[in-house]
GUGU-137379 format. One line per 4 residues: number of its first residue (from 1); their letters; for each residue x, y, z of N, C-alpha, C. Coordinates in Angstrom, 3 decimals, decimal comma. Layout:
NUM> A> X Y Z X Y Z X Y Z ~ ... .
***
This chain:
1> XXXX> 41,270 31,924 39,395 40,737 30,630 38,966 39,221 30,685 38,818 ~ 38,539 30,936 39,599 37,263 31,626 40,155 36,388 32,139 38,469 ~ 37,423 33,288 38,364 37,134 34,227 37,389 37,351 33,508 36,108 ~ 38,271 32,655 35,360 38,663 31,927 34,534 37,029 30,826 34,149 .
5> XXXX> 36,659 30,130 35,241 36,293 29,198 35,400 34,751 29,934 34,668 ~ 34,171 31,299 35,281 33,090 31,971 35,306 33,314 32,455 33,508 ~ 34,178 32,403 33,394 34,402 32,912 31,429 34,197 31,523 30,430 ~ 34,771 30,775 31,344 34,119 29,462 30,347 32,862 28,912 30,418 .
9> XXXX> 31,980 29,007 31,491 30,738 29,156 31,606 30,080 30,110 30,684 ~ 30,402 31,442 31,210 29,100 32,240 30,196 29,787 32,497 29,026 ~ 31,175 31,765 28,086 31,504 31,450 26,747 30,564 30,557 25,811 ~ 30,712 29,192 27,140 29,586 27,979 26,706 28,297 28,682 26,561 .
13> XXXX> 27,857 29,028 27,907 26,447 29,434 27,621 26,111 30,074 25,971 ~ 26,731 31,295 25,789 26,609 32,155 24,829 27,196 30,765 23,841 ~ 27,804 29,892 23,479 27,371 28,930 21,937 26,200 27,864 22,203 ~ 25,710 27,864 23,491 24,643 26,809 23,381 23,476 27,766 22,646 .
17> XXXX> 23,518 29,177 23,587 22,789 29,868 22,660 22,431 30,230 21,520 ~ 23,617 30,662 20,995 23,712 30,569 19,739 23,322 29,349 18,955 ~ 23,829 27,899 19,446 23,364 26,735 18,596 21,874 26,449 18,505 ~ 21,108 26,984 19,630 19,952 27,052 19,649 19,273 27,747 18,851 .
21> XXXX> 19,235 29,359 18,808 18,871 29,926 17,974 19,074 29,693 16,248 ~ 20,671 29,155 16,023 20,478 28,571 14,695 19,651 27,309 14,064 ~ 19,530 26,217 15,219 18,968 25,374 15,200 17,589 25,174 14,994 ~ 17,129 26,701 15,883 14,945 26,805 15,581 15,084 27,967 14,619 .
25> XXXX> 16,089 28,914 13,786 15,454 29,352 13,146 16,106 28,686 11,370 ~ 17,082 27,869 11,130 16,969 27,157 9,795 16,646 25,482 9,944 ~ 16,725 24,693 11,197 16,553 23,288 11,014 14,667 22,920 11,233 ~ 14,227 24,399 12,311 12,907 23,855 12,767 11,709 24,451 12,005 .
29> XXXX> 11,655 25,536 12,433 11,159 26,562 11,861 11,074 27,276 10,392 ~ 10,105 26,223 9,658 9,921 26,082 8,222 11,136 26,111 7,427 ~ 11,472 24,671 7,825 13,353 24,543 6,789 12,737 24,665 5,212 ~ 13,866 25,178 4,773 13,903 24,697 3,054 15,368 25,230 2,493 .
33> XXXX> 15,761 24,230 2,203 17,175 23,905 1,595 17,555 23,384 0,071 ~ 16,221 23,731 -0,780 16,168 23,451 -2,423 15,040 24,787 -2,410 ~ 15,779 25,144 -4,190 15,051 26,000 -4,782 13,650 25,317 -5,033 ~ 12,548 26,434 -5,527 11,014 26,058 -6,117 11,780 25,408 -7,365 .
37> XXXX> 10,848 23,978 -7,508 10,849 23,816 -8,589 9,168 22,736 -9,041 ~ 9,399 21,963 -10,581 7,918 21,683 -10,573 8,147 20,279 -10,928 ~ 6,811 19,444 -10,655 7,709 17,974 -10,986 7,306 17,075 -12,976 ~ 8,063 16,732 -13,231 8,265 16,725 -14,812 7,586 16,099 -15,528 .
41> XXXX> 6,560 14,874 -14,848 5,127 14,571 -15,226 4,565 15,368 -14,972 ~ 3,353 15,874 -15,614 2,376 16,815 -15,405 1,276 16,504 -14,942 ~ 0,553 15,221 -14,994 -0,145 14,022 -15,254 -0,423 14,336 -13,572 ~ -0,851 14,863 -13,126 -1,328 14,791 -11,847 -2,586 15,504 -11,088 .
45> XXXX> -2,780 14,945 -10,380 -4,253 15,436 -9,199 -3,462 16,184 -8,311 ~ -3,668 17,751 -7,676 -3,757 17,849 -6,537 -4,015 18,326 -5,464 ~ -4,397 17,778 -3,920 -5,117 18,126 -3,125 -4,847 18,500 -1,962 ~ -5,464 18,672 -0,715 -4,691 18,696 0,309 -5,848 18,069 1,544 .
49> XXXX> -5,486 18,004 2,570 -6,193 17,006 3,940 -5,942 17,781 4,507 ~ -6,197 17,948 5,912 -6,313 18,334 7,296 -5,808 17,321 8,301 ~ -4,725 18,124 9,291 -4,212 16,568 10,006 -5,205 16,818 11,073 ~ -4,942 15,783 12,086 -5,902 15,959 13,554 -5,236 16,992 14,179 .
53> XXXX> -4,492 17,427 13,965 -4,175 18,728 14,802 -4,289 20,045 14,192 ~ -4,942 20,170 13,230 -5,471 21,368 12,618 -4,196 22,148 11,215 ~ -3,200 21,113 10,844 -2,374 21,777 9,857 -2,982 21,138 8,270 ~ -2,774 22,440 7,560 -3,425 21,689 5,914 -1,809 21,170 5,237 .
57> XXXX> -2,127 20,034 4,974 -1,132 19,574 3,954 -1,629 19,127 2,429 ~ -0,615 19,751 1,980 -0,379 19,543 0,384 -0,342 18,476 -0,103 ~ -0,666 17,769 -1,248 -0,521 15,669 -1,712 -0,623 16,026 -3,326 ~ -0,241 15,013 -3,466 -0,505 15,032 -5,349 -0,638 13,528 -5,558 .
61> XXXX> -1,761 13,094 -6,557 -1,645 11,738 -6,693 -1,394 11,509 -8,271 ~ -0,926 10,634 -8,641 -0,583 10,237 -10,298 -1,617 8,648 -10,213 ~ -1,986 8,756 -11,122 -3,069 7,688 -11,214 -2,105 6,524 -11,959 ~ -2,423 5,555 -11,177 -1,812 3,960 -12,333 -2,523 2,951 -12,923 .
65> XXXX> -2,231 2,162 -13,709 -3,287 1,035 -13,745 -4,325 0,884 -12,811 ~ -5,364 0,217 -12,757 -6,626 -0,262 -12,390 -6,173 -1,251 -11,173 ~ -5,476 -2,318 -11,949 -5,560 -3,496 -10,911 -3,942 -2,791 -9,861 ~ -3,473 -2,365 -10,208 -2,215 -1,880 -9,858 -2,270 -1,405 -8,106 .
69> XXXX> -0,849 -1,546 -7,257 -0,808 -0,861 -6,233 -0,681 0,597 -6,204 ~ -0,586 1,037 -5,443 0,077 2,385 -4,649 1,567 2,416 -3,829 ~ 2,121 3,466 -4,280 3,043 4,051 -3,391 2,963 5,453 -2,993 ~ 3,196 5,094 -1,815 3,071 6,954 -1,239 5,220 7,554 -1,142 .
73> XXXX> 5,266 8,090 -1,342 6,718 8,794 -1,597 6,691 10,079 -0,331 ~ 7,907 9,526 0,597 7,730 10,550 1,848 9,306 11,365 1,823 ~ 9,239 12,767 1,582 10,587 13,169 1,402 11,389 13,403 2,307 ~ 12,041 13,470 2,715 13,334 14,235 3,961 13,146 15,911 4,957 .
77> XXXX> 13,929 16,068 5,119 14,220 17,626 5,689 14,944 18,606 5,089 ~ 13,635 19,072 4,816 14,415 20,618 4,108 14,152 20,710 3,282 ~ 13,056 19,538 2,320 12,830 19,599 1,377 11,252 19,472 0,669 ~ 10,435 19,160 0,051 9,359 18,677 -0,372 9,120 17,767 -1,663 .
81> XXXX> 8,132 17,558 -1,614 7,590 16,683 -2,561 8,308 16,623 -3,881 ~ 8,598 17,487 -4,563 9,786 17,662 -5,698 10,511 16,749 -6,071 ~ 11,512 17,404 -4,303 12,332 16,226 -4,146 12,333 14,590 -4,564 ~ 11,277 14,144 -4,524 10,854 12,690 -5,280 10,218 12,357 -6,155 .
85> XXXX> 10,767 13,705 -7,170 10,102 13,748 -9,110 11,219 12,621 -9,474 ~ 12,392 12,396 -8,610 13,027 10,733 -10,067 12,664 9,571 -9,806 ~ 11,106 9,612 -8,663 10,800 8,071 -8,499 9,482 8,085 -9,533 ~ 9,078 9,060 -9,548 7,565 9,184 -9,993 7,860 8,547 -11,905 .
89> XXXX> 8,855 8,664 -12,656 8,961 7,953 -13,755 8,479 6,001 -13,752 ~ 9,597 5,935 -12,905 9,746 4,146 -13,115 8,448 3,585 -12,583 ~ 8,032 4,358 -11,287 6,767 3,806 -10,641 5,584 3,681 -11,443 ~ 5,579 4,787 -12,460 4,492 4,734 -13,166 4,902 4,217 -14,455 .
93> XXXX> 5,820 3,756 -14,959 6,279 3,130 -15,887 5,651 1,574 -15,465 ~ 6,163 1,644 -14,595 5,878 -0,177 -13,484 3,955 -0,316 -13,368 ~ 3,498 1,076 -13,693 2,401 0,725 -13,072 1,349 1,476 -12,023 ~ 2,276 1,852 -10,862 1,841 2,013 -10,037 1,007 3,715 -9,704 .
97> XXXX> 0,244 3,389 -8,773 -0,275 4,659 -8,468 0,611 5,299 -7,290 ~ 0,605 6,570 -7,513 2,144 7,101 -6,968 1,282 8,204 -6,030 ~ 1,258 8,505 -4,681 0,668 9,451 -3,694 2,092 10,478 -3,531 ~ 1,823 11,376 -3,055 3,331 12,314 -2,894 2,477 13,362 -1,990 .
101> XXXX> 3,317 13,629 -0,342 2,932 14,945 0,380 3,979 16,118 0,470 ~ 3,577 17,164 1,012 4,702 17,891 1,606 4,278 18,023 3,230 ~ 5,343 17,135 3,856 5,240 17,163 5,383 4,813 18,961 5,756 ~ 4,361 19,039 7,091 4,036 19,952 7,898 5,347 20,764 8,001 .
105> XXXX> 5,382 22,325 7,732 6,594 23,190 7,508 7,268 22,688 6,598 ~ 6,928 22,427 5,431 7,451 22,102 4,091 6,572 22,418 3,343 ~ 7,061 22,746 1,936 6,736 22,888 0,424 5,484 23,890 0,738 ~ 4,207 23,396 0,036 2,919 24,309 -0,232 2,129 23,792 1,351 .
109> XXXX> 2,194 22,896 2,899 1,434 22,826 3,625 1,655 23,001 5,054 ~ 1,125 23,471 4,946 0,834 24,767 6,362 2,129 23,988 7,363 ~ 1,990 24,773 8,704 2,615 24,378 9,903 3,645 25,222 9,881 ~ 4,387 25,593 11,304 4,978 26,443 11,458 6,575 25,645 12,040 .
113> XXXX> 6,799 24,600 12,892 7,513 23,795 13,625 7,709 22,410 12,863 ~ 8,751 22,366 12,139 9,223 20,778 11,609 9,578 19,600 12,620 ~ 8,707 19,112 13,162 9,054 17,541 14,317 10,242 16,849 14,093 ~ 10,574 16,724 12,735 11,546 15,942 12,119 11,781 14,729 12,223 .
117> XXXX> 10,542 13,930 12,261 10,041 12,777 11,497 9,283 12,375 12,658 ~ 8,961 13,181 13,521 8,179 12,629 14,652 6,387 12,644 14,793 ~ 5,949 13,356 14,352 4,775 13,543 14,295 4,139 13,874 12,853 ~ 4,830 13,887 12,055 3,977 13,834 10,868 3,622 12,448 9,865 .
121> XXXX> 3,658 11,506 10,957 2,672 10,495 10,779 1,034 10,384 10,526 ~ 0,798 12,162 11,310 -0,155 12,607 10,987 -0,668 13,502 10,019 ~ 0,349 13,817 9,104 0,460 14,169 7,424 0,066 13,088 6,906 ~ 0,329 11,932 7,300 0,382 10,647 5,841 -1,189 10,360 6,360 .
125> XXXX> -1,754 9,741 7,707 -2,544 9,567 7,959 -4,048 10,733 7,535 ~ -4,047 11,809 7,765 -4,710 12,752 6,806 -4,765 12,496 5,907 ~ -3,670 12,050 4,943 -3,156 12,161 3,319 -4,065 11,020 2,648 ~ -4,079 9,795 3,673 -4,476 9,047 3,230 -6,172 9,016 3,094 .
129> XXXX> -6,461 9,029 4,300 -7,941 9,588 4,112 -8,568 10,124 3,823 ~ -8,044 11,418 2,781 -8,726 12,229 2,148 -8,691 11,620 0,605 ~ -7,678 10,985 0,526 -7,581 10,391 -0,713 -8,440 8,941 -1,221 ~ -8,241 8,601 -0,344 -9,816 7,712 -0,185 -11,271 8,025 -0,419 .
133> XXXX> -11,104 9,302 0,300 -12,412 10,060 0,099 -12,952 10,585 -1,290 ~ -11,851 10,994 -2,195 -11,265 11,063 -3,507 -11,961 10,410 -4,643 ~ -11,618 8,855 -4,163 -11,388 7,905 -4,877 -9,622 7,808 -5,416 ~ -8,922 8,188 -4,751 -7,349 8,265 -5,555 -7,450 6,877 -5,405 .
137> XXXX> -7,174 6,745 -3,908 -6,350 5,339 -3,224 -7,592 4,655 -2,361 ~ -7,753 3,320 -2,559 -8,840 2,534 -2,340 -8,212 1,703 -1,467 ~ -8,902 0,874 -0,953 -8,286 0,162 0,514 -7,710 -0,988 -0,244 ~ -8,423 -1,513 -1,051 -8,336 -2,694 -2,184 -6,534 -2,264 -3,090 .
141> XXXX> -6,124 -1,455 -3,208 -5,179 -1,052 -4,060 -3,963 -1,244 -2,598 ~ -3,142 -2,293 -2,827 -2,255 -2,611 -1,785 -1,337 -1,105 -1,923 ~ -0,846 -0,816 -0,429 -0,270 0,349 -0,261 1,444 -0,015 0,206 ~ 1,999 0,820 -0,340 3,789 1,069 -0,165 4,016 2,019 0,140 .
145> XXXX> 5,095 2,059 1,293 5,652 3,150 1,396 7,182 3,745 1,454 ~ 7,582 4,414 0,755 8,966 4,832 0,738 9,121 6,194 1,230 ~ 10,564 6,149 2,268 10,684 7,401 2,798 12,621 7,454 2,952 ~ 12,563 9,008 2,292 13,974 9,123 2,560 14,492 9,931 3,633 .
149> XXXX> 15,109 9,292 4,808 15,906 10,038 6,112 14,919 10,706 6,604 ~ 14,342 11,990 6,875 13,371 12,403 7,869 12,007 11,386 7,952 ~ 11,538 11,020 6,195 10,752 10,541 5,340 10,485 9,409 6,265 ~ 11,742 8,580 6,323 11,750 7,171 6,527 11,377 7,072 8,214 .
153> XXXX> 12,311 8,201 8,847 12,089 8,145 9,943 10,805 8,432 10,753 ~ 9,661 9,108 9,681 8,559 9,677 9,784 7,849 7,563 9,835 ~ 7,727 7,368 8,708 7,205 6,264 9,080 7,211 4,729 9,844 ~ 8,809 4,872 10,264 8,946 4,094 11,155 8,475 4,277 12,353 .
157> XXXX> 8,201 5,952 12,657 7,729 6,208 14,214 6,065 6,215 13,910 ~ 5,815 6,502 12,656 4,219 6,248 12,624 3,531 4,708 12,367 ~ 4,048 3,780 12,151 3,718 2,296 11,622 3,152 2,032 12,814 ~ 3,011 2,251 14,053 1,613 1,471 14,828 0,495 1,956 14,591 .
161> XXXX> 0,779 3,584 13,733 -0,900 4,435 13,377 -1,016 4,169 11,966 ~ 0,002 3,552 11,279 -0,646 3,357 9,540 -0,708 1,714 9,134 ~ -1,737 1,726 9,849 -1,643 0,090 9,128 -1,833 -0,140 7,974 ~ -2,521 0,876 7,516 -2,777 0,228 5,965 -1,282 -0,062 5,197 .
165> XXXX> -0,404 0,843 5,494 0,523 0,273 4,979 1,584 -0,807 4,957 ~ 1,519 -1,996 3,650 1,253 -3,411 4,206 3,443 -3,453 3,885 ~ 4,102 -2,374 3,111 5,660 -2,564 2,788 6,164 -1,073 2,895 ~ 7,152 -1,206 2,940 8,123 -0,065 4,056 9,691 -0,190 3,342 .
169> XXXX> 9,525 0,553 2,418 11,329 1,026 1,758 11,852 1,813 2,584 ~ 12,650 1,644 3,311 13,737 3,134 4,570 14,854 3,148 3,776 ~ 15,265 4,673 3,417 16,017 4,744 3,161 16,973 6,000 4,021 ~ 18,271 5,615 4,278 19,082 6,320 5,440 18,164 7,005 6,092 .
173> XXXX> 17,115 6,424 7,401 16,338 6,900 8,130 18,115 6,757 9,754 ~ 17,380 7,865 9,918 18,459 7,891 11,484 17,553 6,982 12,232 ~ 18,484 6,458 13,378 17,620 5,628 14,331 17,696 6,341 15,947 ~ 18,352 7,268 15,850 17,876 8,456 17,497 18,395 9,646 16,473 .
177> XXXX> 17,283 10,519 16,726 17,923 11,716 15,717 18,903 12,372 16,940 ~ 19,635 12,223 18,053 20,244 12,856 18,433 22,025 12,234 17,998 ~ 21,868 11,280 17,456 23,166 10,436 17,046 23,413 11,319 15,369 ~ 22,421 11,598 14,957 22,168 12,281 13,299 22,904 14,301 13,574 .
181> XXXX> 22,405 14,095 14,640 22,845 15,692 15,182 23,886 16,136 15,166 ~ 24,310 15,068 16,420 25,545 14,829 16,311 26,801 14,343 15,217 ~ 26,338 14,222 14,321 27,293 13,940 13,427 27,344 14,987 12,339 ~ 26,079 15,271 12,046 26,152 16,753 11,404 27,144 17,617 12,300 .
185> XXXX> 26,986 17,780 13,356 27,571 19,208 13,971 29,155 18,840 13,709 ~ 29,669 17,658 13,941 30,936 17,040 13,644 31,448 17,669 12,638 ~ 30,673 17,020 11,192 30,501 17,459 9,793 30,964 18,532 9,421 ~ 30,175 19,322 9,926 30,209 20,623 9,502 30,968 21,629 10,073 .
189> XXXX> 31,246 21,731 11,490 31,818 22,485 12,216 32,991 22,102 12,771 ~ 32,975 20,585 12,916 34,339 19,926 13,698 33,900 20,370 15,225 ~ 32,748 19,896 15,662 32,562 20,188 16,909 31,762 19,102 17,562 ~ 32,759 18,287 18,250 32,392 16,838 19,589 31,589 17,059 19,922 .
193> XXXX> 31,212 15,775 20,177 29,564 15,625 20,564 29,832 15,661 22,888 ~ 29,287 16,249 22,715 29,441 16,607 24,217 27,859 16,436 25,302 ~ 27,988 16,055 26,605 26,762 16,906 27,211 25,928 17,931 26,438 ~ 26,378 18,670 26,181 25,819 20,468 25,486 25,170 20,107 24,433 .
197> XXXX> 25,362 19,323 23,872 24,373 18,642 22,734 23,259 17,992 23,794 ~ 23,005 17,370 24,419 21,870 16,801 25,129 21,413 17,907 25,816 ~ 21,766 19,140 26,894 21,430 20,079 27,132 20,425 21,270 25,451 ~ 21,287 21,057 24,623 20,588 21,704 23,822 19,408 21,545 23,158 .
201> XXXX> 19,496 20,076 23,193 18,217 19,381 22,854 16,892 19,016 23,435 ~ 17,356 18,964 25,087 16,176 19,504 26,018 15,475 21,038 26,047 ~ 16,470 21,502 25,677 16,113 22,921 26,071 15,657 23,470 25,044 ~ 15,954 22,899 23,282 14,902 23,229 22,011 13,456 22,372 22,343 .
205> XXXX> 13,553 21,164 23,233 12,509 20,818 23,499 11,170 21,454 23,960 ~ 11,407 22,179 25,275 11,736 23,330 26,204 10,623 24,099 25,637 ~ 11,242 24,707 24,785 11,136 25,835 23,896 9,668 25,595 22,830 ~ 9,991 24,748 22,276 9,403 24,379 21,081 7,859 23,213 21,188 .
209> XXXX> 7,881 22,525 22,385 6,976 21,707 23,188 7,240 20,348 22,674 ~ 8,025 20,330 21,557 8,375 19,002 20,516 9,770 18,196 21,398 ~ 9,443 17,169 21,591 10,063 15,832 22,165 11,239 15,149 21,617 ~ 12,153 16,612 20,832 13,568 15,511 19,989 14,155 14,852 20,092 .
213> XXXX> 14,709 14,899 21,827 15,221 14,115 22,143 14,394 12,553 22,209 ~ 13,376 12,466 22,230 12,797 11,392 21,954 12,267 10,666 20,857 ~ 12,687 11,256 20,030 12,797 10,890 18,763 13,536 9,687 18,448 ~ 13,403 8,538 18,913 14,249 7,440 18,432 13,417 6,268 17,569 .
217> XXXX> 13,539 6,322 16,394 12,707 5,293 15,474 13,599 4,117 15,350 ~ 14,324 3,753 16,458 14,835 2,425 16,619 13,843 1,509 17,549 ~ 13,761 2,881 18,433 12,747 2,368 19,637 11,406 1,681 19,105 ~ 10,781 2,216 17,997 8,800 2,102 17,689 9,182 0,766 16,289 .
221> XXXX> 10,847 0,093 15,524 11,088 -0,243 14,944 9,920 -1,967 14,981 ~ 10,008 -2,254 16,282 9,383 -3,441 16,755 7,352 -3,304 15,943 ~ 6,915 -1,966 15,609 5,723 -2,263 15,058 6,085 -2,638 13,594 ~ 6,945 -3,089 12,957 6,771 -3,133 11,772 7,106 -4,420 11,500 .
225> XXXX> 7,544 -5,036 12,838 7,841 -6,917 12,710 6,992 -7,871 11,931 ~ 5,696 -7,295 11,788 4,544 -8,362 11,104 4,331 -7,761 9,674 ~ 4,970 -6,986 9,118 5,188 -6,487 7,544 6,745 -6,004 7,213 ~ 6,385 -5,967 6,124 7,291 -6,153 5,055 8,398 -5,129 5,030 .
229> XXXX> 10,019 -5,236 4,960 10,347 -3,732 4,899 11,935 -4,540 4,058 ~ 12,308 -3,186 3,569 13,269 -3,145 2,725 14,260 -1,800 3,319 ~ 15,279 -2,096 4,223 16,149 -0,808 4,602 17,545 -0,986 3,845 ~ 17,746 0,490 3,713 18,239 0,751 2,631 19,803 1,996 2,760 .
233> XXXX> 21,123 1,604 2,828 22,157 2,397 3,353 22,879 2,941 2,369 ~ 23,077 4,065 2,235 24,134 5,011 1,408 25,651 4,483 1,952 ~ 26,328 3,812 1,168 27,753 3,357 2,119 28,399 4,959 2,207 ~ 28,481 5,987 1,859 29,056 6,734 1,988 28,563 8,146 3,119 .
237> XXXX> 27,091 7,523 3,772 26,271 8,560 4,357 27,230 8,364 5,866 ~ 27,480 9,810 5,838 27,857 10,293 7,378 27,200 10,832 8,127 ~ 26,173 11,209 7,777 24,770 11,571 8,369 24,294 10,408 9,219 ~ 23,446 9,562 8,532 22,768 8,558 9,090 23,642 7,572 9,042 .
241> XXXX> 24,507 6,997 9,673 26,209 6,486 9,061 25,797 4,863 9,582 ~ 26,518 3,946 9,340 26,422 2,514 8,961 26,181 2,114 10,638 ~ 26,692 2,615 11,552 26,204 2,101 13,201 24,882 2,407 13,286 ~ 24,226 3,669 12,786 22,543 3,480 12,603 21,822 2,664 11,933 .
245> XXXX> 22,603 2,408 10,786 22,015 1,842 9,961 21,909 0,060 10,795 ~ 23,154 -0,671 11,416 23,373 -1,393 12,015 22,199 -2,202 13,368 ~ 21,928 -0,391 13,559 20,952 -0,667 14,848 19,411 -0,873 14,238 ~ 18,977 -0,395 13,392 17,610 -0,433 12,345 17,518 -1,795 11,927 .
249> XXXX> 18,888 -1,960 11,503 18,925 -3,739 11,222 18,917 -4,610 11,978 ~ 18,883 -4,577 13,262 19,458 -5,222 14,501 17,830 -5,535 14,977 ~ 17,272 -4,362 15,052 15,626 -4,141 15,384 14,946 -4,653 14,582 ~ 14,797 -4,699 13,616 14,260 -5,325 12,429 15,211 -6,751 11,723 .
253> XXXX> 15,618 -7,739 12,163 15,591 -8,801 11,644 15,271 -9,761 10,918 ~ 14,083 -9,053 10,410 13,260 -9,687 9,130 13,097 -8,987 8,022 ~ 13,877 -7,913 7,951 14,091 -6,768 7,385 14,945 -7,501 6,139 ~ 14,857 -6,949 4,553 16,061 -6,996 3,626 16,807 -5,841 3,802 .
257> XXXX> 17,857 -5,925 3,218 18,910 -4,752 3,484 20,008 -4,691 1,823 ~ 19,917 -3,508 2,184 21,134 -3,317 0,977 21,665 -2,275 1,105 ~ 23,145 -2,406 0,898 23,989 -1,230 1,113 24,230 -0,726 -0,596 ~ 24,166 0,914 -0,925 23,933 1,037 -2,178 25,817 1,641 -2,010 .
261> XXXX> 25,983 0,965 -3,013 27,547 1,721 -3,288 27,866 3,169 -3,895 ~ 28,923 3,410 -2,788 29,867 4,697 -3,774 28,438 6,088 -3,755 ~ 27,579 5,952 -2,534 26,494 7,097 -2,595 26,297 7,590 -1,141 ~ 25,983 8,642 -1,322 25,804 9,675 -0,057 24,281 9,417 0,137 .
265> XXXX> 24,453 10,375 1,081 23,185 9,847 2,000 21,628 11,065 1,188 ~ 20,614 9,527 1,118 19,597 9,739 -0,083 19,567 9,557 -0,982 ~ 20,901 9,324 -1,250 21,363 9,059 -3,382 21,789 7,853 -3,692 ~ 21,018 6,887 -3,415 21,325 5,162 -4,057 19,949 5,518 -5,431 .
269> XXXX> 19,594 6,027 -5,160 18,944 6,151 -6,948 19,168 6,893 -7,906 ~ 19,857 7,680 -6,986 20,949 8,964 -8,351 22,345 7,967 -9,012 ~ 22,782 7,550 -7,761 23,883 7,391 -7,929 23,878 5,939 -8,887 ~ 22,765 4,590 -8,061 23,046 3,618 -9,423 21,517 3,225 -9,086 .
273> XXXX> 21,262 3,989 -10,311 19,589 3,701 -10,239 19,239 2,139 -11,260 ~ 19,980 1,918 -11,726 19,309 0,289 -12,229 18,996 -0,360 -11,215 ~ 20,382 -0,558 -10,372 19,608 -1,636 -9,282 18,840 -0,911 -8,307 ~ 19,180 -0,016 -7,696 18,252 0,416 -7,015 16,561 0,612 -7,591 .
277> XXXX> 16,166 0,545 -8,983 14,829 0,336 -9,515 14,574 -1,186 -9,286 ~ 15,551 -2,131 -9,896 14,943 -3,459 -9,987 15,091 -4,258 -8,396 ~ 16,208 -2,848 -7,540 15,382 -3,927 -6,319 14,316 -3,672 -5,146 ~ 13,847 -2,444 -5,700 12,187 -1,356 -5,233 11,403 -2,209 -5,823 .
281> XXXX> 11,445 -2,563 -6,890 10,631 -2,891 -7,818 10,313 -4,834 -7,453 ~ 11,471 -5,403 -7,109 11,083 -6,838 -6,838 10,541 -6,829 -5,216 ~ 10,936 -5,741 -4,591 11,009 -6,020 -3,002 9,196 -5,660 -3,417 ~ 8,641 -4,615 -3,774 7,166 -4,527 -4,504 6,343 -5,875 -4,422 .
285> XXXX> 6,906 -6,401 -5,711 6,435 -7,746 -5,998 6,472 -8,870 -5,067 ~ 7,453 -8,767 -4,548 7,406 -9,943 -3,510 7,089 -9,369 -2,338 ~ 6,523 -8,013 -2,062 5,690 -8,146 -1,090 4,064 -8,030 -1,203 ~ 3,475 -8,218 -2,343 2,880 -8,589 -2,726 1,649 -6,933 -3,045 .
289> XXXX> 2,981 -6,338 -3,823 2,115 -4,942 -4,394 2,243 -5,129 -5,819 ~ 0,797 -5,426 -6,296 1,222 -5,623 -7,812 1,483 -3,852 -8,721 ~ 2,147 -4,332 -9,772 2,169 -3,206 -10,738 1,262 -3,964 -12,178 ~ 2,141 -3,556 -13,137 1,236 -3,674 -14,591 1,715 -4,858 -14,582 .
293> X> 0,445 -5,634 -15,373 0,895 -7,134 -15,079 1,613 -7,315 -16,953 .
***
């Protein structure tokens, strides 16, 4: 019994291990999960900032009208700036001046360790101030921000450090990335969410000095009560799945909401981009970011 008992121990051990090691060397440790590619306006500036902790990040700005707002476009995990070449049409069709980064361990800017939406609040915050410095983005030019799933979750945990930004599009942002983990590992492997998932997540903590398990942008949801936000659900996302989405809404009560039909998680603008433009585009206006008049 003894002996039985001692094989399922160092069995477990050896897959926590293993989940670990897969976990810091494709989820943490400079993910990328899309080919290079280039984005299809050409029409662009671009630069890069310095965060306060010494990483260079990459930005591109598209210039809009004069009297016009800004949107900054924050992408996900695994991916970069690219990734949000099908917003950069309508926005600047509408008007607007369009900012775009590649988070820390993404695309063209530095960093070695992806937080995964936890600390690169201090990407946007850099981003922004150098662009100022610029002349891109002026304090006067009302600011928006849209972020998809890491994106979103990046600025919900940063909104007590970005005030300037006065509206907040989330789209399938997780609200504890350990509930997001867990459902991936489900997903993909058919493997229950257990203890060993919370053990694993201390112990990439551990490892890595980064706080995942504390990663809950349900928790920091309460700074965004005095502005504007628009959250936004893939009915078909099993990722960030409708009980997160539930709890984001729950925290935010002054929040609009829309569930985008018949789309996976990130794709309410692939999937039915009319409305999803005209209702970016009014939630804009009525929060009082002008475009082309």
């Amino acid at each position: 019994m003894l002996k039985k008992v001692l094989y399922i121990v160092i069995f477990s051990a050896g897959l926590l291990l293993l989940a670990m090691v897969y976990l810091i060397n494709t989820v943490i440790n400079r993910p990328n999960f899309v080919a290079p590619g280039k984005l299809s306006d050409p029409d662009f500036k671009e630069f890069s900032a310095v965060s306060a902790d010494g990483i260079k990040i990459h930005a591109v700005f598209y210039p809009g009208v004069a009297s016009a707002g800004t949107v900054l476009l924050c992408h996900g995990h695994g991916v970069n700036h690219i990734y949000m070449d099908d917003m950069v049409g309508f926005l600047r069709t509408a008007g607007y001046n369009v900012l775009m980064l590649d988070f820390r361990a993404h695309g063209l800017s530095g960093g070695t360790l992806c937080p995964i939406g936890l600390h690169e609040w201090q990407d946007i915050r850099a981003v922004l101030a150098k662009a100022k410095e610029l002349g891109y983005w002026q304090e006067n030019s009302a600011l928006a921000a849209y972020g998809r799933s890491m994106g979103a979750a990046t600025l919900i945990n940063g909104a007590a450090e970005l005030p300037e930004i006065k509206a907040f599009i989330l789209e399938s942002s997780f609200a504890r990335l350990r509930l997001v983990a867990a459902n991936d590992a489900y997903n993909t492997i058919w493997l229950p969410d257990t203890p060993f998932s919370d053990l694993a997540f201390w112990l990439i903590g551990m490892v890595t000095g980064i706080d995942y398990a504390g990663n809950q942008p349900v928790e920091q949801a309460k700074n965004l009560a005095n502005r504007a936000v628009l959250l936004i659900h893939d009915e078909l996302d099993s990722r960030a799945d409708l009980a997160q989405f539930e709890m984001l809404k729950n925290s935010m009560p002054h929040a609009r909401a829309w569930v985008s039909p018949n789309s996976w998680h990130v794709c309410a603008h692939k999937v039915n981009p009319a409305e999803f433009e005209g209702k970016f585009l009014d939630f804009l206006y009525d929060s009082g970011i002008p475009g082309r008049k």
